[in-house]
C-alpha positions in Angstrom: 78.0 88.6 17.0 80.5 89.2 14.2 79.2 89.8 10.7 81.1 86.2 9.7 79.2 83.8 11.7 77.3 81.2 10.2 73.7 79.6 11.0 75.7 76.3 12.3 77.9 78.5 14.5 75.4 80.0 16.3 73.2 76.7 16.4 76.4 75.0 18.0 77.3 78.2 20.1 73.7 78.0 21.3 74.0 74.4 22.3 77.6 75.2 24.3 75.9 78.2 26.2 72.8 75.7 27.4 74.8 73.1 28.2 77.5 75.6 30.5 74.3 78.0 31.7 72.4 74.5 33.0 74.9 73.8 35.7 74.1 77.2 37.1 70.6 76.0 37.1 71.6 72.9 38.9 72.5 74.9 41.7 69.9 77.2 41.9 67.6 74.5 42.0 66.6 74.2 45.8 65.0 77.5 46.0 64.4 77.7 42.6 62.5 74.9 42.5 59.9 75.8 44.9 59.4 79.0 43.2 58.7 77.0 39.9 57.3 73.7 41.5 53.9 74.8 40.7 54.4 75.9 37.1 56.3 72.5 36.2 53.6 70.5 37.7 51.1 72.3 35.6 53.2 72.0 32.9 53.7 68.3 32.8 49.9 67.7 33.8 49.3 69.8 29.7 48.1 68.8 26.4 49.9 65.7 24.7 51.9 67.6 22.3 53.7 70.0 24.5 57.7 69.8 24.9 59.9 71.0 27.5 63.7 71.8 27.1 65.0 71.1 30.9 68.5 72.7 30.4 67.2 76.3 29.3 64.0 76.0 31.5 61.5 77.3 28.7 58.3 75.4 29.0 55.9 76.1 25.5 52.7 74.0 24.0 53.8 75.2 20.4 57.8 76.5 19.6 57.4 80.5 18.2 59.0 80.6 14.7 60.3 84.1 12.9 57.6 85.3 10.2 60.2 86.4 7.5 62.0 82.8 7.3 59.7 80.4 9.2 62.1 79.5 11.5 62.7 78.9 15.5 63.4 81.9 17.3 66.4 80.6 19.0 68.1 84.1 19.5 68.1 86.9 21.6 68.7 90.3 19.8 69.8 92.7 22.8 69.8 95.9 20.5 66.0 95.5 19.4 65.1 93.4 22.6 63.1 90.6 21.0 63.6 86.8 19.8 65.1 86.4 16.8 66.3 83.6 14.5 69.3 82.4 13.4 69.0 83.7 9.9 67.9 86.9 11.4 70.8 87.2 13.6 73.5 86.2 10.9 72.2 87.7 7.6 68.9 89.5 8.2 67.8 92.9 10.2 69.4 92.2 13.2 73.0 91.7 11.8 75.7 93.0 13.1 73.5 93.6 16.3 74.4 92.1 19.7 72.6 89.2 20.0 73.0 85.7 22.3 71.7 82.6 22.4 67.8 82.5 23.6 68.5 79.8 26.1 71.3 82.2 27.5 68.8 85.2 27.6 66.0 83.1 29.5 68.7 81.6 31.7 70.1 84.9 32.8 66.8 85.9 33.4 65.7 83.1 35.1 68.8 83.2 37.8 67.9 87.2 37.6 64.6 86.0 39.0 66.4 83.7 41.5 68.8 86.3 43.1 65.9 88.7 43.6 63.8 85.9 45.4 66.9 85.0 47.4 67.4 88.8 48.2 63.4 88.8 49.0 63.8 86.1 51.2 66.9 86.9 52.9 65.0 90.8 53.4 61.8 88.6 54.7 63.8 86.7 57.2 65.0 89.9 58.4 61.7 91.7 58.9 60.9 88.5 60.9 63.8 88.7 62.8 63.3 92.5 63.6 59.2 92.5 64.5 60.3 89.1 66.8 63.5 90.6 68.4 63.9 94.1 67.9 59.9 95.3 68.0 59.4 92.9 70.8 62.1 93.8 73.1 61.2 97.6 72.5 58.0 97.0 73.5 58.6 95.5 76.6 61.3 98.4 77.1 58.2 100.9 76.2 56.1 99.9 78.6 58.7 99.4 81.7 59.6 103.3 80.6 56.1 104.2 80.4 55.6 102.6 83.5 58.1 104.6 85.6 57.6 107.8 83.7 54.3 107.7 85.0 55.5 107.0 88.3 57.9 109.9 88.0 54.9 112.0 87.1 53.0 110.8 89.9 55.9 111.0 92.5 56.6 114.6 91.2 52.6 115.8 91.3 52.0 114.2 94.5 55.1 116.1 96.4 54.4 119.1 94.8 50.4 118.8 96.3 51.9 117.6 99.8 53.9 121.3 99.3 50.6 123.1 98.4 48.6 121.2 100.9 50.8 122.3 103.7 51.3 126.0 102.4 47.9 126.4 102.0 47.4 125.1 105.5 49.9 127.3 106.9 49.1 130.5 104.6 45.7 130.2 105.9 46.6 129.7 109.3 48.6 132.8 108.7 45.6 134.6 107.8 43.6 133.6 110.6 46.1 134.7 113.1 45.8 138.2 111.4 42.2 138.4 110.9 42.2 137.1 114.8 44.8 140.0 115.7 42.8 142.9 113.5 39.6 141.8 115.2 41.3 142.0 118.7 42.7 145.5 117.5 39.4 146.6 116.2 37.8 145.6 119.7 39.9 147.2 121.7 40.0 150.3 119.7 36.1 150.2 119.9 36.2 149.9 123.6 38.6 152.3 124.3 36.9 155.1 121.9 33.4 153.8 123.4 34.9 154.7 126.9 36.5 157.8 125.6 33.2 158.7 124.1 31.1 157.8 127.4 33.8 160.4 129.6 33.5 163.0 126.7 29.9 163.3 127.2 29.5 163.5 131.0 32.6 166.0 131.4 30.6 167.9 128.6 27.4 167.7 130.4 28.8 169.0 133.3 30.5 171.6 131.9 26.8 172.7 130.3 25.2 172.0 133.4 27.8 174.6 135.3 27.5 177.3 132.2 23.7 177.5 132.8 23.2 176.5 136.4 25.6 178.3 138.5 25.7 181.9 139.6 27.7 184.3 138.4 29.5 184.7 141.8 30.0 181.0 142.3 31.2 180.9 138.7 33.9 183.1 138.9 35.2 180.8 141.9 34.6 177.6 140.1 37.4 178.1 137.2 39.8 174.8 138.7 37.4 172.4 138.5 36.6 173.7 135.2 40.0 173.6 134.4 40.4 170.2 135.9 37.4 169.2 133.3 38.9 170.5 130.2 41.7 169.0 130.9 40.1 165.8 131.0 39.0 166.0 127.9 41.8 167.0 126.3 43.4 163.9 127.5 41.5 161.6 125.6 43.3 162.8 122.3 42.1 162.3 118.8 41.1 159.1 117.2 43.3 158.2 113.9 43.8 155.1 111.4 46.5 152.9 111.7 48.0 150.3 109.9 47.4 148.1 112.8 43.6 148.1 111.9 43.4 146.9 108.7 45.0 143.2 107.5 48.4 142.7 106.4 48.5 141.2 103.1 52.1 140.4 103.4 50.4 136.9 105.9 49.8 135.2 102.9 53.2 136.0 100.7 54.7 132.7 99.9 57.9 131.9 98.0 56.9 128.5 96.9 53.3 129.3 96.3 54.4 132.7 94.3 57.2 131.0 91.7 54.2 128.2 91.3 51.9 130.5 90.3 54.2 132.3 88.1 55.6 128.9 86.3 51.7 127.9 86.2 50.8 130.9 83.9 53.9 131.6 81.9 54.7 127.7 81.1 50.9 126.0 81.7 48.4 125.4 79.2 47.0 128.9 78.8 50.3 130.9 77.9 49.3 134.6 78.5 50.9 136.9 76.2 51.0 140.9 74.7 51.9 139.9 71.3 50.9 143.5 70.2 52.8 145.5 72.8 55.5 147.8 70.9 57.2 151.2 71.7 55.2 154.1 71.3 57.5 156.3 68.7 56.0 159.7 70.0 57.6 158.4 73.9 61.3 157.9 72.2 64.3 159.6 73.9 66.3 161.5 71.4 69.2 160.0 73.1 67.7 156.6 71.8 66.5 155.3 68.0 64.1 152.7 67.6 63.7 150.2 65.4 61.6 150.3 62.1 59.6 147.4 63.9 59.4 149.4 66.7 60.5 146.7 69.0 64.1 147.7 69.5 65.9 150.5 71.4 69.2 151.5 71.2 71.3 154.1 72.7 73.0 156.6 71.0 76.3 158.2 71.1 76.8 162.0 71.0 77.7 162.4 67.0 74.7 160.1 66.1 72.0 162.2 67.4 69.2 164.1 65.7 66.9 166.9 66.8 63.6 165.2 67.0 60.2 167.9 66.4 58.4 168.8 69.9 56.1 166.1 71.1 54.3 166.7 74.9 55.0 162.8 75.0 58.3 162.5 74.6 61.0 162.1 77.4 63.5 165.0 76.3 66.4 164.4 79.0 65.9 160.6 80.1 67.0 158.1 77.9 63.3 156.9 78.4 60.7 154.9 75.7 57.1 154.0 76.8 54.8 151.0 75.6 52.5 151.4 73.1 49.4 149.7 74.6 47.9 150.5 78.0 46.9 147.5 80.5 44.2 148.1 83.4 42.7 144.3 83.5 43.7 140.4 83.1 47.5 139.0 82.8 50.2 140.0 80.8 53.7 139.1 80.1 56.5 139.7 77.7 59.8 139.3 77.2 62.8 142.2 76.9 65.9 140.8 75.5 68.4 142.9 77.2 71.8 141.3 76.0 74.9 142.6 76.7 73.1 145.9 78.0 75.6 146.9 81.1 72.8 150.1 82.1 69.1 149.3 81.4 65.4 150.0 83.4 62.5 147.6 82.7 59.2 147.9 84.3 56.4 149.7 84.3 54.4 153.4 84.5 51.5 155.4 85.2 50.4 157.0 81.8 50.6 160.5 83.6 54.1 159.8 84.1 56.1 163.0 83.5 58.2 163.1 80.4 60.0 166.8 80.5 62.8 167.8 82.4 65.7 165.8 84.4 64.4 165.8 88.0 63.2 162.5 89.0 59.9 162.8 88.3 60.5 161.7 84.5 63.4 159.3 86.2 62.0 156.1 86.2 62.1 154.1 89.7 62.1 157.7 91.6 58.4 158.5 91.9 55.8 157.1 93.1 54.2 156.3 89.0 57.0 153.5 87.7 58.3 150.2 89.1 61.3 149.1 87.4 63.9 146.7 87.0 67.4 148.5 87.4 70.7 146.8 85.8 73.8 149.1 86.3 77.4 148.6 86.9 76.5 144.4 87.4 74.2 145.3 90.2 70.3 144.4 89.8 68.1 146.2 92.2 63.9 146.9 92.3 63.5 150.7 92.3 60.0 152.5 93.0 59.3 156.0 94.8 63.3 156.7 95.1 63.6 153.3 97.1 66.3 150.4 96.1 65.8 146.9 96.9 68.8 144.9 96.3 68.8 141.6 94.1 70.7 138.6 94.1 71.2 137.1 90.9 73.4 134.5 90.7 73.2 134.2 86.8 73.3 137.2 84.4 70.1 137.0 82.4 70.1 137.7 78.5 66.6 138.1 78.7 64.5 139.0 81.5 60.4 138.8 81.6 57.6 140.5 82.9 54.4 139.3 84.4 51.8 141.6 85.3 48.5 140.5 87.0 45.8 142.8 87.4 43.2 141.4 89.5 45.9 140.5 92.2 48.2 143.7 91.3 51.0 141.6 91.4 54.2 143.0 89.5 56.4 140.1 89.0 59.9 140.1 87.2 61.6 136.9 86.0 64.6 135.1 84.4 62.7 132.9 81.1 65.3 130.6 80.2 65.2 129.0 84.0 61.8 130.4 84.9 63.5 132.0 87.9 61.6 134.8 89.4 63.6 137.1 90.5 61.6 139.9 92.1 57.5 140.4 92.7 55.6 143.2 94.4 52.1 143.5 95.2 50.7 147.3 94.8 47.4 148.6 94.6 47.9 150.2 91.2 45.2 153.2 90.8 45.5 153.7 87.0 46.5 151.6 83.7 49.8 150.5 82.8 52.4 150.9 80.7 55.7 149.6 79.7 58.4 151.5 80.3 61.9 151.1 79.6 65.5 153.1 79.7 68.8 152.2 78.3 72.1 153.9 78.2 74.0 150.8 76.7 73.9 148.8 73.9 70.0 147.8 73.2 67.0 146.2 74.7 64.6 144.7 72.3 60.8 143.3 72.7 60.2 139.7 72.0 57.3 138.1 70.5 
């Protein structure tokens, strides 16, 4: 709007811009008109003396007219956002502003109003199409998964019962054949001592009977039977224990049934856990520092070394460390991240475990108080009492886990990222536990 423009220019500009913004109207008008079928029905069922301007699509009982010069508000000022007249718009407070036609204004509005419907619909039609097509067809694709995930399930539960149903059939069997063969044992121990017993006491008898019955002259005469009698008896020998009397345990060790076991409490629904086991400071090799968290060991060099004060718990010449919390009942496990460590001992100790001097009763895995883990020059091996047992492990473990079971004394070490177990022993353990760990490379560290 120009500062030059007369009332008749923007009357006639007005009636230009209707006449041009109609057309686009026109073909609006399918959609358009059922969004506004309702309004111009009410409209044209209205009082007697209301008008309607078809080309700009305002529908009013009474036209609004400016208060300062009593006339139509035919404008549109943009800059104040409100009808305005002519007069307004040309000469009064809104020259100079931009302002358009008011037919323009509702127009562009009004085909505002239409694209959003359109975009509304079109949106609508899609949301159809999606819950019909898409929804639907996952659905059906949800339940045919479902479906054969729970047949997986089933498949997988019911081979690993047929496994357990036949192991426990043949563990047990196992057991009865060496309950059967300890009985027999037993028996034929008892009958043999029994008899043993029986000829003891008559050769003893008649040994009394000859001290206290026989004369001195006959006596002296009788010393080879006597002899023959004592010698007897000494035949018979002394009774003694053997490990053929009492039930080997080692009947109902099963590979399967152990690693289930072991996958059942480190992975099933009760998780058992130490989340409070740390190393005790006052166990700490000087060859080693720990860790302000005291979860960490690491080996030291020769220049980084310190004197540390006396301590009757610390390990002076083994690169040793000790656990901070002692474990006599329930299940425990934990986890030792022992990284690129090429020389490393995890396991466990007696308490009374000796901690001076370098023979091997402060070594760990030679005496008869720890039960480690050995990694040394790539080989893994299972070290107790001075005694390797050689492990195959196919897959160099950055971390390695322990599980310790105290009603069944069962000592088991294993791989976490596969769940592999990779060695378990069953010992009668006479005293509480503790960790107990060496390291002569890199670090090992306790995870939580």
């Amino acid at each position: 709007m120009t500062e030059g423009f007369t009332a008749c220019d923007l009357t006639c500009s007005a009636a230009t811009e209707k006449a041009s913004n109609g057309r686009r109207m026109d073909l609006e008008q399918p959609i358009f008109s059922v969004l506004t079928g309702g309004l111009r029905a009410q409209q044209a069922g209205g009082a007697v003396g209301a008008t309607s301007d078809t080309e700009s699509g305002i529908f009013s009982a009474e036209a609004e007219l400016c208060v300062e010069h009593d006339s139509e508000l035919d404008w549109f000022c943009g800059t104040e956002q409100k009808p305005v007249c002519s007069q307004c718009a040309s000469s009064g407070s809104c020259r100079g502003h931009a302002v358009t036609p008011l037919a323009t204004r509702v127009t562009a509005v009004r085909n505002q109003l239409v694209d959003v419907c359109e975009k509304m619909q079109l949106q609508a039609k899609r949301i159809e199409r999606f819950i019909e097509q898409t929804l639907s067809a996952k659905e059906q694709k949800l339940q045919s998964a479902a479906s054969r995930t729970r047949e997986q399930v089933l498949a997988q539960i019911s081979a690993v019962r047929e496994a357990l149903e036949e192991e426990e059939q043949r563990l047990l069997e196992e057991v009865q054949r060496e309950e059967e063969r300890v009985e027999q044992c037993l028996l034929t121990q008892r009958a043999h001592w029994n008899q043993a017993l029986t000829s003891l006491t008559q050769t003893r008898s008649h040994l009394v009977h000859t001290l206290t019955h026989t004369p001195d002259a006959q006596l002296v005469t009788s010393l080879e039977e006597i002899a023959e009698r004592m010698e007897e008896a000494e035949g018979v020998g002394e009774p003694r224990d053997t490990e053929q009397l009492s039930l080997n345990t080692a009947c109902s060790d099963s590979k399967l049934l152990r690693g289930l076991w072991a996958s059942a409490l480190l992975l099933g629904p009760k998780v058992y856990g130490s989340p409070l086991l740390k190393f005790d400071e006052r166990t700490v090799s000087p060859l080693l520092s720990l860790s302000e968290d005291s979860c960490t060991l690491t080996f030291l060099h020769k220049k980084s070394r310190q004197s540390l004060p006396y301590d009757p718990a610390r390990f002076d010449c083994w690169p040793n460390a000790l656990g901070s919390m002692l474990m006599s009942s329930g299940t425990h496990t934990w986890v030792l991240d022992v990284g690129q460590s090429g020389a490393f001992k995890v396991g466990v100790c007696y308490a009374s475990l000796e901690r001076k001097g370098s023979g091997n009763e402060a070594r760990l895995g030679y005496n008869n108080q720890s039960w480690v883990l050995s990694h040394y020059d790539g080989d893994y091996s299972f070290c107790h009492a001075g005694k390797k047992v050689p492990l195959q492990v196919v897959k160099r473990p950055q971390k390695i886990g322990l599980l310790l079971d105290w009603p069944s004394q069962t000592l088991l070490f294993y791989e976490p990222d596969s769940d592999a177990v990779l060695f378990s022993t069953t010992q009668q353990f006479s005293a509480p536990l503790l960790l107990a760990c060496a390291v002569t490379d890199d670090s090992i560290t306790i995870l939580h």
